[in-house]
C-alpha positions, 0 to 999 in steps of 0.5 A: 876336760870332757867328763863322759859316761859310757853305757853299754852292756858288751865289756869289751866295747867298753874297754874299747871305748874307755882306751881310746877316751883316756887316751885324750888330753881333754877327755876323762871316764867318769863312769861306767854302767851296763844298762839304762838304770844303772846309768841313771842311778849312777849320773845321780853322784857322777856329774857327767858333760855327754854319756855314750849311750847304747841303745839294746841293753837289759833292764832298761834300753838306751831309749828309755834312759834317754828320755829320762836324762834329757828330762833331767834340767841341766843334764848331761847331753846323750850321744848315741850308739847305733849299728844303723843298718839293722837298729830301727830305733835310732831316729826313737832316740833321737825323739827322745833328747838325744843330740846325735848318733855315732856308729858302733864301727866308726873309725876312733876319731869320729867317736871323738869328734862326735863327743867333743861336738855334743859336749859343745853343744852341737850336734853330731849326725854324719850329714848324709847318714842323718838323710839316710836314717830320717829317710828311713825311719821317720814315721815309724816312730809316732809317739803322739798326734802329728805336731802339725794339729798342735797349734804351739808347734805351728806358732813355733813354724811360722815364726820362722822367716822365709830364710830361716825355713829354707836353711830349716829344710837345707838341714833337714836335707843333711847339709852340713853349714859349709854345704848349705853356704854353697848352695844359698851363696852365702858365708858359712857365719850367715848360715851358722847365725841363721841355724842358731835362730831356728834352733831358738825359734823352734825352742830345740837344743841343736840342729837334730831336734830341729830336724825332728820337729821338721819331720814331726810338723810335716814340714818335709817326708821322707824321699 
């Protein structure tokens, strides 16, 4: 069972969401919370698998919660909600320890595979929508110096072999592993191996960070 927290601070999107969860045989609402640290004080007594988070509420936004969650051992994995086109703090999110986003519009069952995902440990960014947001955003975000001038991430880079660099930079493209076996000619199981070396190598929990900490090295730009 899929234990999840919902953060946001429109009732009706909530209601929403909390009838479509509960709908499911492998989900459960644990919880409730209008803003980041109501979220927070409430993931101290409420042992949660993934907390939908909002990115726009009072008190304290989805970003800053983010982070504090993510720096919690053994929290809960965060997926966030994004109305894409207009919010320019997703790919801030996503620095923070998110493991994926979802659009507020999407259709119910890509909510679902979404959470599902993240409560599996995968991460959960539409493919082309990760390209598209990357694209747009990377650089605008710059929290410290660039990670190439840092000699650990360089360390973490280069010990990437010449094949896990090209599946590194296939993903970052926003290929999915189906796509990424197409294009190298190999198994979708090779590529899945080869994904899950890069994330140990780079020291990320899931293929988002993994493209985060692409963008942050310098090692792709934006298009």
């Amino acid at each position: 069972m899929i234990r999840v927290v919902i953060v946001d601070d429109q009732e009706l999107i909530v209601a929403g969401f909390r009838m479509v969860l509960s709908a499911q045989e492998d989900m459960v609402v644990v919880g409730e919370a209008g803003d980041g640290a109501e979220a927070l004080r409430l993931l101290r007594r409420v042992e949660a698998d993934v907390v939908v988070m909002d990115i726009r509420m009072p008190v304290m936004d989805g970003i800053a919660a983010t982070e504090a969650l993510c720096a919690r051992p053994g929290g809960p994995r965060v997926l966030i909600l994004t109305t894409f086109d207009t919010d320019e703090d997703a790919f801030a999110a996503l620095q923070a320890g998110a493991s994926g986003f979802q659009l507020k519009n999407a259709p119910p069952g890509d909510l679902l595979a979404a959470i599902r995902a993240v409560a599996g440990g995968d991460a959960m960014v539409a493919p082309r929508a990760t390209r598209s947001l990357l694209d747009r955003f990377a650089g605008k975000f710059v929290t410290a110096p660039p990670a190439v001038e840092d000699p650990e991430a360089l360390r973490r880079l280069a010990s990437l072999t010449d094949r896990e660099r090209q599946v590194l930079l296939l993903v970052a493209e926003g290929l999915s592993n189906p796509e990424i076996g197409e294009r190298l000619n190999v198994a979708e199981t090779t590529v899945k191996t080869h994904v899950g070396r890069v994330l140990l190598k780079l020291e990320v929990r899931d293929r988002v960070q993994a493209v985060v900490f692409a963008y942050e090295v310098g090692l792709v730009r934006p298009a």
